[in-house]
N, C-alpha and C positions, 0 to 999 in steps of 0.2 A: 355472873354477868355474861351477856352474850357476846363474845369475840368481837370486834368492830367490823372486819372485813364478812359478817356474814351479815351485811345487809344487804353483800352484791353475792350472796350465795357460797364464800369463805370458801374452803376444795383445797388442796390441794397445790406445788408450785409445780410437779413433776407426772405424765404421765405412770396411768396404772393402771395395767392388761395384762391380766393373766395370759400366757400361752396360749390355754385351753379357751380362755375366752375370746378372744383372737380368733380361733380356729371357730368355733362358734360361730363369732359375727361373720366372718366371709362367707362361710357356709348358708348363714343366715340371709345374707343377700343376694348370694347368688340363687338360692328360692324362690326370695321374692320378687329376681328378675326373671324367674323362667317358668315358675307353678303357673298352674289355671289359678284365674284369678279367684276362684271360689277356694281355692286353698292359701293364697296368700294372708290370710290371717296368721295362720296356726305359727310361722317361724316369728314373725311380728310380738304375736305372743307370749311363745317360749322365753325369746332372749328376752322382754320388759322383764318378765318376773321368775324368770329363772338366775338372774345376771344382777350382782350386789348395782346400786346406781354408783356406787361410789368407781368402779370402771370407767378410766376414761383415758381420752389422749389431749394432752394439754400442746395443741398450737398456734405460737403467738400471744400465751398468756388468754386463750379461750380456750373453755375446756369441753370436748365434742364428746359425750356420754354413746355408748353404744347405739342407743335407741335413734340417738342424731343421726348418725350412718345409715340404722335402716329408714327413718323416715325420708331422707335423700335418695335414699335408693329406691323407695316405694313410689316415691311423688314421682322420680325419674321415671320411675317405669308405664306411668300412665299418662303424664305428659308427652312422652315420646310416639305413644302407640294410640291406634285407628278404634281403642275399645269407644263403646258408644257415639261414636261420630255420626250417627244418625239421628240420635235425640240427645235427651238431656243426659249431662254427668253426675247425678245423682236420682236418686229413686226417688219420687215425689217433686223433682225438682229444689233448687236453692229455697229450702223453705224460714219458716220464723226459724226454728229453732238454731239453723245456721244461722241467720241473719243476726240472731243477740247475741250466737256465741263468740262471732266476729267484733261487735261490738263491744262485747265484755273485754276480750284480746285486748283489741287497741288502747280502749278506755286503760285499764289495766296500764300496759308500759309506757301512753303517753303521759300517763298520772306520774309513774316511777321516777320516769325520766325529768319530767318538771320538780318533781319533791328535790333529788337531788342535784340535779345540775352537775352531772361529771361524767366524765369519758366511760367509767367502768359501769356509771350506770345505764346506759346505750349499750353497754356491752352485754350486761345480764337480761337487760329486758330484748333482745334479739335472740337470745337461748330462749327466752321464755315463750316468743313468738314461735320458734323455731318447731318447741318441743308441744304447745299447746295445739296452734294451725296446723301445722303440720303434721302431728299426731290424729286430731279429729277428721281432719276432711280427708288425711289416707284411711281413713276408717269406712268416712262415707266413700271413696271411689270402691274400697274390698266389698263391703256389703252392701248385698244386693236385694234380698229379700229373705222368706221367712229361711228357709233349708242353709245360710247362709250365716243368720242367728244362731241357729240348732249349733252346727256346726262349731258355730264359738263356742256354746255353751259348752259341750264336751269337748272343747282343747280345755276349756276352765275346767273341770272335772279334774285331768288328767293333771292339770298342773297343780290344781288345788288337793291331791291325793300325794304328789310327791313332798308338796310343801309341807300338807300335814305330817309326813313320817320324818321329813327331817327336824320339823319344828317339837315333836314331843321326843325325842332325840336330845336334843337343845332342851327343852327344859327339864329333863329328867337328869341329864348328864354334864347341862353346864358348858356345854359348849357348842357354839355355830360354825355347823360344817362348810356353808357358803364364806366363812372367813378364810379359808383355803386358796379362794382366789382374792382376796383382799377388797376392799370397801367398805366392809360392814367388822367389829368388835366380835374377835371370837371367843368372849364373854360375855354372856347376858347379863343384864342388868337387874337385880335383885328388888322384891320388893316384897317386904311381910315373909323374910327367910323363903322364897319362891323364887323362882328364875321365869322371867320374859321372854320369850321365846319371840327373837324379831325374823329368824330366817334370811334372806335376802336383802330386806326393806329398812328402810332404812332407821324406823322405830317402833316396840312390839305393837305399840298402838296403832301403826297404820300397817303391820301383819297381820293382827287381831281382824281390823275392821276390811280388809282384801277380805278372809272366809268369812265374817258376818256377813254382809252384803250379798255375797253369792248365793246363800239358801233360799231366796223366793227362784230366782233365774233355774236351780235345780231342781226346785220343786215340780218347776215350769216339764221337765224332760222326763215327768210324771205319768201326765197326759198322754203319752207315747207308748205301749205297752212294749213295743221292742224297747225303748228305752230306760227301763224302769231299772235293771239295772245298776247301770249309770246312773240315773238320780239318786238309788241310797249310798251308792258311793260317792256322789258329788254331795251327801247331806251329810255323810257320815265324817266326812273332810274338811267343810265348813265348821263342825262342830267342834271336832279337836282344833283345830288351829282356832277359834274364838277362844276357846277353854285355854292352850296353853298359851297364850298369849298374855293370859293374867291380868288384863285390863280393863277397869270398865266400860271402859265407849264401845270396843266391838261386843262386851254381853249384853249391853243397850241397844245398839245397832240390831245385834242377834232377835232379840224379845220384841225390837219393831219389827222386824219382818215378819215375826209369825204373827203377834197381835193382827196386822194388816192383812195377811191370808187369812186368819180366824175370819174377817170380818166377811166375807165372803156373804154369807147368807144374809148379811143387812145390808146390802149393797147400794139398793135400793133407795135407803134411808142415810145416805151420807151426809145431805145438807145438812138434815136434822142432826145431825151428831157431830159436823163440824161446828155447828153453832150452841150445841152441848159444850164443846170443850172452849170456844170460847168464853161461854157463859162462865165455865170453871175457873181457867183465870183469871176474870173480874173478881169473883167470890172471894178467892184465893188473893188477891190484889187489896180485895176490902179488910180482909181477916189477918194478914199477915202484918207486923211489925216494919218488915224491911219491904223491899223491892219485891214482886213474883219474881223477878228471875234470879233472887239468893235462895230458889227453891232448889237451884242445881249444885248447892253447897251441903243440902242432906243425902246425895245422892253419890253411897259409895257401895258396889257392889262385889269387890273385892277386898275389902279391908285398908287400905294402902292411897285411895286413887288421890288427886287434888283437886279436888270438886272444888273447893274454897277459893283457889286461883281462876279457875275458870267463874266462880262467880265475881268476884270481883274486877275480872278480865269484863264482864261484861256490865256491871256497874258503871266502871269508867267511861266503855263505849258511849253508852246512855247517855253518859253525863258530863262529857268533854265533846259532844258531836260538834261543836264551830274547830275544833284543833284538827277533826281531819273531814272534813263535809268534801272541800272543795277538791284537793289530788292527794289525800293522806294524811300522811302522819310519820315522824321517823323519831316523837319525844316519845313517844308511848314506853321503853326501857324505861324513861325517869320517874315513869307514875305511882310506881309503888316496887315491891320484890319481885323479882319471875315475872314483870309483865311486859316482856321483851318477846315472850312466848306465847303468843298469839294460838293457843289451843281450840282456835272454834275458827271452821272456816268462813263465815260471815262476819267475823270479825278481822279477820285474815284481809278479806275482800276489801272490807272500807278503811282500814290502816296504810293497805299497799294502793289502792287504787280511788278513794274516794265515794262519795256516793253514786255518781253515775257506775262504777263500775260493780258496786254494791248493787243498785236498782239491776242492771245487765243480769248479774247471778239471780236475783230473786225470780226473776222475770221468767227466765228461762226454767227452774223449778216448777214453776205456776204454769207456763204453756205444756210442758210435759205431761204435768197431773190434766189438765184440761183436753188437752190431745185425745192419751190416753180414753177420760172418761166417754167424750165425744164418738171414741173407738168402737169403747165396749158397748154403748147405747145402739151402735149402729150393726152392730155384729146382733144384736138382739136374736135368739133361735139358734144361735150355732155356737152352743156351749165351748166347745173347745177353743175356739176367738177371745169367748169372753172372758175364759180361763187365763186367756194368755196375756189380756191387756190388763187382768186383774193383777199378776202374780210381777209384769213389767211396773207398775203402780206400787207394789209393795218393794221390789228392789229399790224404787225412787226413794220411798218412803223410809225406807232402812237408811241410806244416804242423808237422807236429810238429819234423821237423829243423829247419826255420827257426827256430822257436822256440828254439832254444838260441842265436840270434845275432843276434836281433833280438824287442824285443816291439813290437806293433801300438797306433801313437799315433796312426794317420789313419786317412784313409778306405778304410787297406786291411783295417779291422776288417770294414767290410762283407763281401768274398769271405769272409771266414770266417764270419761270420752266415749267406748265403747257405750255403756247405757242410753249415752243420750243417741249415738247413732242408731241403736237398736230400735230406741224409740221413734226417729224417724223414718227410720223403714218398716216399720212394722202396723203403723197407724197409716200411710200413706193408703195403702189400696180401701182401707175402710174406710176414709172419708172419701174418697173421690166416688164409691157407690155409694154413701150419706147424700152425695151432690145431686146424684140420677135420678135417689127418691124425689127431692126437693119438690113441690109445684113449681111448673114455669112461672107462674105469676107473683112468686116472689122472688124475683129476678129481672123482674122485666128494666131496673135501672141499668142493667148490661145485655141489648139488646143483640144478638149475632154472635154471642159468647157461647162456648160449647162448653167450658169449666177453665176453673184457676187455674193461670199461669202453673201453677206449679206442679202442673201435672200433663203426662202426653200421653196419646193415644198407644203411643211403643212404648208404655209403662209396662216390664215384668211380671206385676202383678196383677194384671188382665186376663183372665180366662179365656178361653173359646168363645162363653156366652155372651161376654160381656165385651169382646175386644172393639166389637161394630157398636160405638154411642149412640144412641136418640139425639139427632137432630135438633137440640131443645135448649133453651137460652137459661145453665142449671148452675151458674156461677155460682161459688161458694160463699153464699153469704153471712 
């Protein structure tokens, strides 16, 4: 059974800082208060996934994890200073994607907050804000456009090249070298006579699914012939740390991402194939005995995994939805064994937060993929664009299958923060020339409008050619 006090996140009663990691973090901040901002990523970083989460300093009975320091230090440093005080604070402007992610936030701990009615629960869901808002929108003031992306991808590289050598390390030899500075068991956890290699993170399954995820993103630094490189080290990275990790969600995660780069050449043909697979699980829905989703109960790819939990985890969902619709749910441990363990993060989302905060996550999945598609139609002729919105698409994609075998309790929340910023800057200049093409006369119900709020003429990502607009009422309709 799961602890009682880890419904407010359990930790710890005593601060725990490594020396080294100490020296780190200030180091860390003093970076991010003084680098170009095109490099304040890279220390941002380092410390999330270099540094066990379990690192913290407990004041007050709140416990301020490293990442809290730098995200205080980062939001300081842009709040303080004259960066873009000529336009907008982010590239494209406050677009949807912030605007749900904000909303999913709040939905989230004002749910929490109401489920339990108590001081410590105000207290967790203010880390959670701290560490979510906080985390995302210094993502969006660091990045700025495409070279800014690149950029991350190979600090990923570099990190995802160390983690792989310490993690098959760990599981050849049984022991995790990040337990050195304390946080994290420097004993893996065994599974089919194997050892899980978690590295840093706080379990091998969300170390596993950190390098799944990354292989579209490096496939991405492909495209680049200086880079090339760097991407079979960034793939050759991702690979080991999926593999030692011995779990199946990141070798599912893994097998989405490529499936979805495979699809490349039927690009074209997605509705029809999204409407294939839905057809499939009808089929599959009419033919099976149980539920379609006790299909994720046949599905072990490592010998060992709890596929059976997680179908039944999701059983229950289905079929208990009036116990958490409205702000959650906190009976869910009583519903059967293990299902305190919330291993799918959609189901993560409407336990802790209800369905508004459920609808918030799905929503913002769905605007990405759409963005995205929106993107790559509009880049139409310039292969390398299209490449890129394809291989951002498949990173999502990888995401999403993980999602159903794991939800994100550490610092692998970040890579997914990071994605979705990626995603908005990275679609932003392609729809705002989507807008230009437009005919005026479908526009004409916004008449003296030059384009959507969410975008300015001192957008970065304006060319020479394009920085002087047409005159022309091209609202984004």
């Amino acid at each position: 059974m799961r602890p009682e006090n880890f419904k407010f996140g359990g930790g710890v009663n005593e601060s725990v800082l490594h020396p080294l990691v100490l020296v780190a973090m200030l180091l860390g901040i003093v970076l991010l208060l003084t680098l170009p901002r095109k490099y304040a990523s890279i220390p941002l970083l380092c410390l999330s996934f270099l540094v066990p989460a379990g690192q913290q300093v407990v004041i007050g009975g709140v416990h301020v994890f490293v990442l809290r320091f730098l995200i205080l230090a980062g939001l300081g440093r842009f709040a303080f200073s004259r960066h873009r005080s000529h336009g907008r604070r982010f590239p494209g402007g406050f677009e949807v994607i912030d605007k749900l992610f904000l909303a999913w936030a709040l939905c989230r701990a004002a749910a929490f907050v109401l489920l339990f009615r108590q001081g410590a629960a105000v207290v967790n869901q203010v880390g959670f804000l701290w560490d979510s808002l906080g985390a995302f929108f210094l993502l969006r003031l660091i990045i700025e456009d495409e070279k800014d992306i690149e950029r991350i991808i190979k600090t990923l590289v570099v990190l995802a090249t160390i983690l792989a050598g310490t993690m098959t390390y760990e599981h050849y030899r049984g022991l995790n070298v990040f337990a050195i500075l304390g946080g994290v068991m420097p004993v893996p956890e065994i599974r089919n006579g194997s050892y899980r290699a978690q590295g840093p993170f706080s379990h091998a399954l969300l170390a596993g699914t950190f390098g799944a995820t990354l292989l579209p993103l490096f496939v991405l630094l492909w495209s680049s012939r200086s880079n090339r490189k760097l991407a079979i080290l960034g793939i050759m990275a991702s690979s080991i740390m999926t593999v030692v990790a011995n779990c199946s969600t990141p070798i599912m995660a893994y097998g989405a991402g490529i499936a979805a780069i495979c699809m490349w050449p039927v690009r074209r043909q997605m509705r029809l194939i999204r409407w294939g697979i839905v057809l499939f699980l009808v089929c599959l829905q009419l033919g099976m005995k149980a539920p379609v989703w006790y299909f994720i109960a046949h599905i072990d790819v490592t010998g060992g995994s709890s596929s059976d939990q997680r179908a039944q985890l999701l059983n229950l969902f289905f079929t208990r939805v009036s116990d958490w619709w409205l702000i959650g749910t906190d009976s869910n441990a009583k519903w059967g064994w293990d299902m305190w363990d919330t291993a799918n993060q959609f189901v993560a989302e409407a336990f802790t937060g209800g369905l508004a905060t459920l609808a918030c996550f799905i929503a913002m999945i769905v605007v990405g993929f759409k963005k995205l598609g929106k993107a790559r139609k509009a880049a139409a002729g310039d292969r390398k664009k299209e490449i890129c919105f394809w291989l951002l698409g498949s990173t999502l994609f990888a995401h999403v299958v993980a999602f159903f075998g794991i939800s994100y309790f550490d610092q692998t929340r970040i890579i997914w923060y990071t994605l979705l910023t990626a995603i908005c800057v990275a679609v932003a200049p392609a729809l705002v020339k989507r807008s230009e093409r437009m005919p005026a006369e479908q526009c004409l119900a916004y008449p003296g409008t030059l384009m959507d709020d969410s975008y300015s003429t001192h957008s970065p990502w304006l060319d020479e050619k394009s920085s002087h607009l047409p005159d022309l009422p091209i609202r984004d309709c």
